[in-house]
C-alpha positions as CSV (number, residue, x, y, z in Angstrom):
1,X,0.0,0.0,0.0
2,X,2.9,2.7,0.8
3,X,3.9,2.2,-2.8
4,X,0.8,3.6,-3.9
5,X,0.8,6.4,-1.4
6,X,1.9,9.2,-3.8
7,X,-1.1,8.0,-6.0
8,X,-3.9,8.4,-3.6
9,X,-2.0,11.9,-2.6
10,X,-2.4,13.6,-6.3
11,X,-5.7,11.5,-6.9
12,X,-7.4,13.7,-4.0
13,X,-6.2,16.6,-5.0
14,X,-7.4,16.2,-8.7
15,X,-10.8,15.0,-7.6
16,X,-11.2,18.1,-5.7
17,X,-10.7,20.3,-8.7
18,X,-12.2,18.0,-11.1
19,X,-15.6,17.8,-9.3
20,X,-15.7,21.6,-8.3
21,X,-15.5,22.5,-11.8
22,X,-18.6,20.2,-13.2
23,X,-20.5,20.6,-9.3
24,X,-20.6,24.7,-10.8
25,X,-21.5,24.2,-13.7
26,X,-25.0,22.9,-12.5
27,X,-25.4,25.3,-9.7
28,X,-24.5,28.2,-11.6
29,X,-28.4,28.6,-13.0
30,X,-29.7,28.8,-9.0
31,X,-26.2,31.0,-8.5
32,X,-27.2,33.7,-11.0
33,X,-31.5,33.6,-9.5
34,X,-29.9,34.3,-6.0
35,X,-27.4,36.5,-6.3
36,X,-29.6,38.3,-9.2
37,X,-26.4,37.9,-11.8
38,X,-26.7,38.0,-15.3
39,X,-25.3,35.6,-18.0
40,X,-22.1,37.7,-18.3
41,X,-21.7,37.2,-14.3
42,X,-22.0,33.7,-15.0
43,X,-19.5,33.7,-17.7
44,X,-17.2,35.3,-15.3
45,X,-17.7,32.8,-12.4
46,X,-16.4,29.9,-14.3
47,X,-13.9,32.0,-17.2
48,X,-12.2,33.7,-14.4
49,X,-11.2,30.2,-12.1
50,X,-10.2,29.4,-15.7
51,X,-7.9,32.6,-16.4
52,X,-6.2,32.7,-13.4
53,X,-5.5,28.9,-13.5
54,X,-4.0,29.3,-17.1
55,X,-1.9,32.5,-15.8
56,X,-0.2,31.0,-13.2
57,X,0.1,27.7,-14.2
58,X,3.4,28.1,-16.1
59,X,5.1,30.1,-13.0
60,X,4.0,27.5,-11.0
61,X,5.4,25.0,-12.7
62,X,8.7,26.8,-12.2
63,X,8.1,27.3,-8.8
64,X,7.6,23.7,-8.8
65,X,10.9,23.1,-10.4
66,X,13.1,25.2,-7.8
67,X,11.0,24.9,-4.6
68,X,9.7,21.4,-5.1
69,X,6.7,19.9,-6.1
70,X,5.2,18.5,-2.8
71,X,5.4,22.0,-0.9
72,X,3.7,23.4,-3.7
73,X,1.1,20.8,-4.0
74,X,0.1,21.1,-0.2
75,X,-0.1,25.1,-0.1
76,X,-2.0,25.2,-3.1
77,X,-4.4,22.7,-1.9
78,X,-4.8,24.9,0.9
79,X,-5.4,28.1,-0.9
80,X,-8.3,26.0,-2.3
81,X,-9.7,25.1,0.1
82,X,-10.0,28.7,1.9
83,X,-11.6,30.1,-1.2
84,X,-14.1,27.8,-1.3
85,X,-15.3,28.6,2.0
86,X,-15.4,31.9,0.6
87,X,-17.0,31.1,-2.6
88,X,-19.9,29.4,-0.3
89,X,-20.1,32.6,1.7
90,X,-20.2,35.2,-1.6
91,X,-22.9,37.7,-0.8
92,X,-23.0,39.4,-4.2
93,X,-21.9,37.9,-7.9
94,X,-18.5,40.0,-7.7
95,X,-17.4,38.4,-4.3
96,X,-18.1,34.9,-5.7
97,X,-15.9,35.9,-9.0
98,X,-13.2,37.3,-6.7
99,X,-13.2,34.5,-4.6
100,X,-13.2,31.9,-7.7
101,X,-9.8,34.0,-8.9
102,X,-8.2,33.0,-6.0
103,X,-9.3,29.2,-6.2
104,X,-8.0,29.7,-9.4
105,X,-4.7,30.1,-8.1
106,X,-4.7,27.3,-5.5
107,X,-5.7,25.1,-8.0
108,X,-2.8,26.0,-10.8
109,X,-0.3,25.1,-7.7
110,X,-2.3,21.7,-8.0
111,X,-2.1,21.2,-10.9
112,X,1.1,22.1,-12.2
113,X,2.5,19.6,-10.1
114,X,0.4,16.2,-9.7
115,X,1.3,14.8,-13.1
116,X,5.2,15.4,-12.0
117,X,4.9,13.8,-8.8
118,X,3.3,10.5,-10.2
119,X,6.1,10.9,-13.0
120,X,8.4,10.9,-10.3
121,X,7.2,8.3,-8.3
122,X,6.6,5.8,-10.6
123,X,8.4,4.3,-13.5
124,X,7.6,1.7,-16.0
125,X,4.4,0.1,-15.7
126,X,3.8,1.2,-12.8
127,X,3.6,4.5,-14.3
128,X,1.5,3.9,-16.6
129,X,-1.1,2.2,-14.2
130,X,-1.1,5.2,-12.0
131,X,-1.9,7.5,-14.9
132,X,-4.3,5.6,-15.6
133,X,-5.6,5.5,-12.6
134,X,-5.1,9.3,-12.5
135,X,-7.2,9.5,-15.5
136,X,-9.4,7.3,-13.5
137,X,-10.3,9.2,-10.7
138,X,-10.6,12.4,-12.4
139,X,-12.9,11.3,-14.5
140,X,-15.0,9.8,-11.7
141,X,-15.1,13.3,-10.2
142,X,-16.3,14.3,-12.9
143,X,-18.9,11.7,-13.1
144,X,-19.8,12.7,-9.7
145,X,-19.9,16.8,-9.9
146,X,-23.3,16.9,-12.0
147,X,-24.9,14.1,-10.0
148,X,-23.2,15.6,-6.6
149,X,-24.1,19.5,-7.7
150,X,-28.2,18.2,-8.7
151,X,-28.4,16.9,-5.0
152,X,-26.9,19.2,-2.8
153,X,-28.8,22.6,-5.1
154,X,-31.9,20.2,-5.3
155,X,-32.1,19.4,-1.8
156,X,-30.1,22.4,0.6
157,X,-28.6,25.7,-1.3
158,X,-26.3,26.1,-4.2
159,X,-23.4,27.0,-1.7
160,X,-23.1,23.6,-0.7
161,X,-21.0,22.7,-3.8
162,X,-18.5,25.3,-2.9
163,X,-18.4,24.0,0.8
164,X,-18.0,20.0,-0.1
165,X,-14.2,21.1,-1.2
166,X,-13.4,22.1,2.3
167,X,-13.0,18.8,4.0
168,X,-12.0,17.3,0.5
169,X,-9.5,19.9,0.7
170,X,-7.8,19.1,4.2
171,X,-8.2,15.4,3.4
172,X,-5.9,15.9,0.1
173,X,-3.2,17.8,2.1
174,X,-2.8,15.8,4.8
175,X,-2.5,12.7,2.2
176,X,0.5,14.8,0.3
177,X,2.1,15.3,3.4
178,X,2.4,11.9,4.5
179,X,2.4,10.4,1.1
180,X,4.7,12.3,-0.9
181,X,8.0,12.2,-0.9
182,X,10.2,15.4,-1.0
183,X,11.0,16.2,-4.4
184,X,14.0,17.6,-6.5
185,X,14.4,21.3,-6.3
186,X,16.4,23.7,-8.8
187,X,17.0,26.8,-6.3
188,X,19.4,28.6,-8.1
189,X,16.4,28.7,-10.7
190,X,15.3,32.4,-11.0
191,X,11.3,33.7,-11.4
192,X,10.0,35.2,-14.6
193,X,7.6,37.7,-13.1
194,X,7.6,40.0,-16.0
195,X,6.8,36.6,-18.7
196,X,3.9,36.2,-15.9
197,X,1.9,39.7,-16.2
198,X,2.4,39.5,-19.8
199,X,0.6,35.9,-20.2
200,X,-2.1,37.1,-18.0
201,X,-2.6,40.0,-19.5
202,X,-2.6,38.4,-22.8
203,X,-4.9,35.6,-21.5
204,X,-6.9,37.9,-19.8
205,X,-7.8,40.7,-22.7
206,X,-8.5,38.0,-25.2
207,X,-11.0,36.3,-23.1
208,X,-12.9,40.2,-22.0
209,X,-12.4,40.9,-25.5
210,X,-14.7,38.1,-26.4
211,X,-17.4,38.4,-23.6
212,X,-17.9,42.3,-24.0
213,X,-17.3,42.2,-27.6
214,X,-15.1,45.0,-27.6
215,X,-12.1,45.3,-30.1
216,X,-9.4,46.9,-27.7
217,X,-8.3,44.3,-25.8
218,X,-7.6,42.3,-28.8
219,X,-5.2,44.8,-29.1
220,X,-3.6,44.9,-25.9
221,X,-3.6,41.3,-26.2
222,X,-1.4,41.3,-29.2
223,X,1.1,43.9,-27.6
224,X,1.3,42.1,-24.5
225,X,1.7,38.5,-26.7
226,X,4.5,40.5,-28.4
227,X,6.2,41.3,-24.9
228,X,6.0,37.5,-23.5
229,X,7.8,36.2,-26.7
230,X,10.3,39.4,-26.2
231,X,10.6,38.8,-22.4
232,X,10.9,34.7,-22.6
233,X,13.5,34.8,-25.0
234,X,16.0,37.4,-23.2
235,X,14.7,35.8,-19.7
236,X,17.7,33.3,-18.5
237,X,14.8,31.5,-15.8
238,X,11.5,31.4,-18.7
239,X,8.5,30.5,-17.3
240,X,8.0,29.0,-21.0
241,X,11.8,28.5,-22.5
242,X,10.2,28.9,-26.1
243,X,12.5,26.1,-27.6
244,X,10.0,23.6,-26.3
245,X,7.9,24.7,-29.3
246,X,9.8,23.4,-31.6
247,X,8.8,19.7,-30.4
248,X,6.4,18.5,-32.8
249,X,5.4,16.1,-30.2
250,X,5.3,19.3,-27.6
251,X,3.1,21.4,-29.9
252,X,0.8,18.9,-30.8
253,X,-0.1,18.0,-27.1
254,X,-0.9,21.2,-26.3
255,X,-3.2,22.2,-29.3
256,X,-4.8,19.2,-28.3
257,X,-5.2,20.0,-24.9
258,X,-6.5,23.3,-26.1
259,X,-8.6,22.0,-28.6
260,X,-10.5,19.4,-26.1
261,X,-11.3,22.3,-23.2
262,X,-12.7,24.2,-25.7
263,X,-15.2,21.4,-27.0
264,X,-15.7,19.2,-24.6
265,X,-16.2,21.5,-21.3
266,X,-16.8,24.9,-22.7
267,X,-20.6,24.2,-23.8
268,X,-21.7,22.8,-20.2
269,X,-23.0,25.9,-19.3
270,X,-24.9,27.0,-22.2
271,X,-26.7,23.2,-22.5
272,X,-27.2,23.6,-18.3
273,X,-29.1,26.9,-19.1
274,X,-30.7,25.9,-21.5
275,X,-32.0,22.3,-19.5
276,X,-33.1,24.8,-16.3
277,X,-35.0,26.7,-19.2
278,X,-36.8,23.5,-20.1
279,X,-37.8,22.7,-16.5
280,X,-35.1,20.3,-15.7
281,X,-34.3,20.3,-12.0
282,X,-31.0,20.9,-10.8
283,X,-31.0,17.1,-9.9
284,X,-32.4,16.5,-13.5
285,X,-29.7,18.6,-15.3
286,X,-27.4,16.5,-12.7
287,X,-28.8,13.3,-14.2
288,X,-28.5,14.4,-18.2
289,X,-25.0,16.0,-17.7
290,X,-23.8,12.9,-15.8
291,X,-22.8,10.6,-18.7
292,X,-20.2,12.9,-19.4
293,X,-17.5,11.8,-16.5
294,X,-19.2,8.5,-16.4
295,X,-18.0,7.2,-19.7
296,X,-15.0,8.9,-19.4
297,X,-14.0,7.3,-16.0
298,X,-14.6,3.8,-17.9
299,X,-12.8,4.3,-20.6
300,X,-9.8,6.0,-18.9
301,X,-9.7,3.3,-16.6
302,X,-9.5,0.6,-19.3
303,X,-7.3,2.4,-21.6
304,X,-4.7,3.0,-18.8
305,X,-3.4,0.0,-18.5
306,X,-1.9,0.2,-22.0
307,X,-1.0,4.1,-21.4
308,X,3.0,2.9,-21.6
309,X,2.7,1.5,-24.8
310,X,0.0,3.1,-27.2
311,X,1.2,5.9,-29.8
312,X,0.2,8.9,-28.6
313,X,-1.5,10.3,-31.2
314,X,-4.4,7.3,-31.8
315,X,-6.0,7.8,-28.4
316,X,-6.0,11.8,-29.2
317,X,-6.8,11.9,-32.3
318,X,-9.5,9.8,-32.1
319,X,-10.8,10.7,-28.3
320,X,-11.5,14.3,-30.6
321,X,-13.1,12.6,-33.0
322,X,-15.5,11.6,-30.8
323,X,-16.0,14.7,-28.7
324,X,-16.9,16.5,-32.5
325,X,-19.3,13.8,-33.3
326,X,-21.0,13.9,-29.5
327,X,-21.8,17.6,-30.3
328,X,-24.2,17.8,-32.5
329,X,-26.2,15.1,-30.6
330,X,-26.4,17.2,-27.0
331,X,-27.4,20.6,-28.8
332,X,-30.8,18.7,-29.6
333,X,-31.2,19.7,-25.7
334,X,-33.6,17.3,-25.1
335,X,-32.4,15.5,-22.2
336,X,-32.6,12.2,-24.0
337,X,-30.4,13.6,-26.6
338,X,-28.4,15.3,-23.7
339,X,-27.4,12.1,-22.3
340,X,-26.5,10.5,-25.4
341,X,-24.2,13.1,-27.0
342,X,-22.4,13.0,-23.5
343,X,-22.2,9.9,-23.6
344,X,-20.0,9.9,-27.3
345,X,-18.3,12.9,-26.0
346,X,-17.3,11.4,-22.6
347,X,-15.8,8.3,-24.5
348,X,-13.7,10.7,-26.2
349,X,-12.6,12.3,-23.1
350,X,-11.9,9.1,-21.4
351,X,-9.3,8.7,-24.3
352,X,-7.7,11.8,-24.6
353,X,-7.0,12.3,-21.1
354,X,-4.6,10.0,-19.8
355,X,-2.4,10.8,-22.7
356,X,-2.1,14.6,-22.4
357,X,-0.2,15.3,-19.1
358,X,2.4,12.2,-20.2
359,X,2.9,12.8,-23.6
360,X,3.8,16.6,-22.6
361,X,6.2,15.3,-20.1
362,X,7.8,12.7,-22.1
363,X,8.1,15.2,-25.0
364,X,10.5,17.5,-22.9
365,X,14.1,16.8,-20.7
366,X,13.9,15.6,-17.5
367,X,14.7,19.3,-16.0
368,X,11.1,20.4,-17.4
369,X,8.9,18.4,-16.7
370,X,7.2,21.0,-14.3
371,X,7.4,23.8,-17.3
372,X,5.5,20.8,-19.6
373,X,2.9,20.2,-17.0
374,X,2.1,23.5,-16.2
375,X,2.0,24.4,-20.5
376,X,-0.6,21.5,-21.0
377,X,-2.6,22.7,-18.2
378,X,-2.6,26.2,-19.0
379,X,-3.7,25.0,-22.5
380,X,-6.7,23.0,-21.0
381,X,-7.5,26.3,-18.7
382,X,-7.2,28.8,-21.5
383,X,-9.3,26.4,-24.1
384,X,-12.2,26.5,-21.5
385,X,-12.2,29.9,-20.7
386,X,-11.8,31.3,-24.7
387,X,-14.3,28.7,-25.5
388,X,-17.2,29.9,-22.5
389,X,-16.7,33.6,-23.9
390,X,-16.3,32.2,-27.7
391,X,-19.6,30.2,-27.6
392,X,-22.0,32.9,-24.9
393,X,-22.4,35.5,-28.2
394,X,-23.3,32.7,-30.2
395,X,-25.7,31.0,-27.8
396,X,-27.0,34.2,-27.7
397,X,-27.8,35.0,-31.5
398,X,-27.9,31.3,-33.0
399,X,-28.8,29.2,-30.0
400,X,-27.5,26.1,-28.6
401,X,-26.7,23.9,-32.5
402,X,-25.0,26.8,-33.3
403,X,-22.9,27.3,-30.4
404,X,-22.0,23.3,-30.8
405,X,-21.2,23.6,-34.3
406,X,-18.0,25.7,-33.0
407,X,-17.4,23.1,-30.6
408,X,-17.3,20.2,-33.1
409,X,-15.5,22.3,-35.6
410,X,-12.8,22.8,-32.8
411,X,-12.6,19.3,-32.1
412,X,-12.3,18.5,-35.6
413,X,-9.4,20.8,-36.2
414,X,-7.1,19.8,-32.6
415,X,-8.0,15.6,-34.0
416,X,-6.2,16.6,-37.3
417,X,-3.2,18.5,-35.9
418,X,-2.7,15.9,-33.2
419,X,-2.6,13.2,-35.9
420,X,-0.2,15.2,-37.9
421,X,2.1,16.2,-35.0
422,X,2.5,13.5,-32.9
423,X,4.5,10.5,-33.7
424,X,5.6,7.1,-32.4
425,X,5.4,6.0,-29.0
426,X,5.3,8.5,-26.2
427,X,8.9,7.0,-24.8
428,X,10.3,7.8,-28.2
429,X,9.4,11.3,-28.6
430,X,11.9,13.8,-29.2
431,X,14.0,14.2,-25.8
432,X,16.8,16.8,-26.6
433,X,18.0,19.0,-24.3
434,X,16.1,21.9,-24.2
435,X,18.8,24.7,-21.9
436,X,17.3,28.3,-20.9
437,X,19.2,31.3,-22.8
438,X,22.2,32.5,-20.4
């Protein structure tokens, strides 16, 4: 059992964040009739967790690096936790967005570093099993979010989904303190503050550029892309050394990583809305959303068994596949239809997922595997959020078929450039060193 300590620790943690994200997606319709929010309130409840997440995911993967991964992993499951006690107390639809910020940034402390603690841990087979199982559990959580959010909105108060991470929370840190090991520390490794503010400001105006509609930001997002390439290549400590991108197998990952948030998650609210429109219950909506994480548990935990030895870009490619041809089936919006196009979508899910976080890692040296981690995450985080702002003007003038025709088209595209860009085995994949600029 103590060999399998490590896993149990990062599996917490994950099903934490994993069910708090699909638990809010159902509540958020009893959310906005409380707190008297509107739709862009709600857009900014779930797009700014994912913003801040994607912002400081890459420096926390280089905090990671030189401070350790197991330090980082227990304070930022206690930020969590403390912001979810605030999220459950929110007495107005800003206070619940600030307080979602700064579970944002417990969680990118999370999960910057789970995948390289299992990678660190493990080896082998036994790597691949405990991604799988990885895989497994989140996927369970996710399962369990709609199902978990229907009951406790249906039967007590929407802020009960916020609360059910506290004790989840403490449970998760005091497994990573007695289950993980230290881990190897770079501390002559400097910060990249400046790359930092210029990713989130990036991030950040493209994501209010799409929600208010407003041209500006695009602009200032173009400027401050502009600085972070500047600023990464002069920095000696990058939070992103930009050579990375030159990986086929590195590039690849991440558009798929991109590509899956962005049609797989980003439409949950829209079809939620529309469900509570219909009549659905919150337990209902629960019920139809549900296949989702439930098909995606299965199939993660089958397909991780075989994680170690299965060409990376099959699973991916084809998990999209799936997610594109789910679409079309849940913007029917009948619940019937609901459950079905989860269903597809879910299976796709179940398949992509195990791959991303160790196919990033294995495409990279040894000395960035935080950096990788931290990439693909951000990827996942900044998919969801441009897709939630992408798809609310479109929901809005074409309905819910239109708003899922983006998402299969997305999916479509990130299964055809993962096909093309990754190659071979994951243990083969390009593993030159990769040094920061002196």
């Amino acid at each position: 059992m103590r060999q399998w300590a490590p896993l149990w620790a990062v599996c917490a943690g994950a099903a934490m964040l994993l069910l708090d994200v699909t638990i809010v997606h159902v509540a958020l319709p009893s959310t906005g009739a409380d707190l008297d929010a509107s739709l862009s309130d709600l857009q900014w409840v779930v797009d700014v967790y994912a913003l801040v997440l994607a912002a400081l995911l890459l420096t926390s993967g280089a905090l990671a690096d030189r401070f350790g991964g197991r330090r980082l992993f227990t304070l930022g499951l206690c930020v969590f936790g403390a912001a979810s006690l605030a999220c459950a107390l929110a007495p107005t639809p800003w206070f619940l967005i600030a307080a979602r910020a700064v579970q944002g940034a417990g969680a990118a402390c999370v999960f910057a570093t789970g995948p390289v603690l299992l990678h660190q841990a493990y080896e082998g087979r036994a790597r691949g099993v405990a991604f799988g199982a990885w895989g497994a559990v989140s996927g369970a959580a996710a399962a369990a979010g709609p199902l978990l959010g229907g009951v406790l909105t249906h039967q007590f108060d929407w802020r009960w989904v916020f609360l059910v991470n506290v004790p989840v929370s403490v449970l998760a840190a005091v497994l990573a303190m007695t289950g993980l090991a230290r881990s190897p520390t770079a501390a002559d490794r400097g910060l990249d503050l400046a790359g930092t503010v210029c990713f989130a400001v990036a991030t950040g105006s493209v994501v209010y550029a799409l929600i208010r509609g407003d041209l500006i930001p695009f602009g200032v997002a173009l400027v401050a892309l502009v600085a972070f390439v500047l600023v990464e290549r002069r920095h000696p400590h990058p939070v992103l050394d930009l050579r990375l991108v030159r990986s086929p197998a590195f590039t690849g990952v991440s558009l798929a990583a991109l590509t899956l948030s962005l049609s797989a998650y980003s439409g949950l609210l829209y079809v939620s809305l529309r469900l509570r429109d219909d009549g659905l219950s919150a337990l209902q909506t629960g019920l139809a959303l549900a296949p989702l994480g439930v098909t995606a548990l299965v199939v993660s935990s089958l397909f991780g068994r075989r994680l170690h030895r299965t060409p990376p870009r099959l699973p991916i490619a084809g998990g999209l596949l799936l997610v594109a041809a789910g679409a079309p089936v849940t913007a029917v919006s009948t619940w019937q239809c609901v459950v079905v196009g989860t269903a597809v979508a879910g299976t796709g899910i179940g398949l992509v997922s195990p791959m991303l976080a160790k196919t990033a890692i294995g495409a990279v040296p040894g000395d960035r595997a935080g950096m990788a981690t931290a990439a693909n995450a951000a990827c996942r985080q900044f998919g969801t959020a441009v897709g939630i702002a992408l798809l609310g003007p479109v929901f809005q003038a074409h309905g819910l078929r239109a708003a899922f025709a983006v998402c299969a088209g997305t999916a479509l595209l990130g299964a055809a450039l993962s096909f093309a860009l990754l190659r071979g085995p994951q243990d083969a994949l390009p593993r030159q060193p990769v040094r920061s600029t002196p």
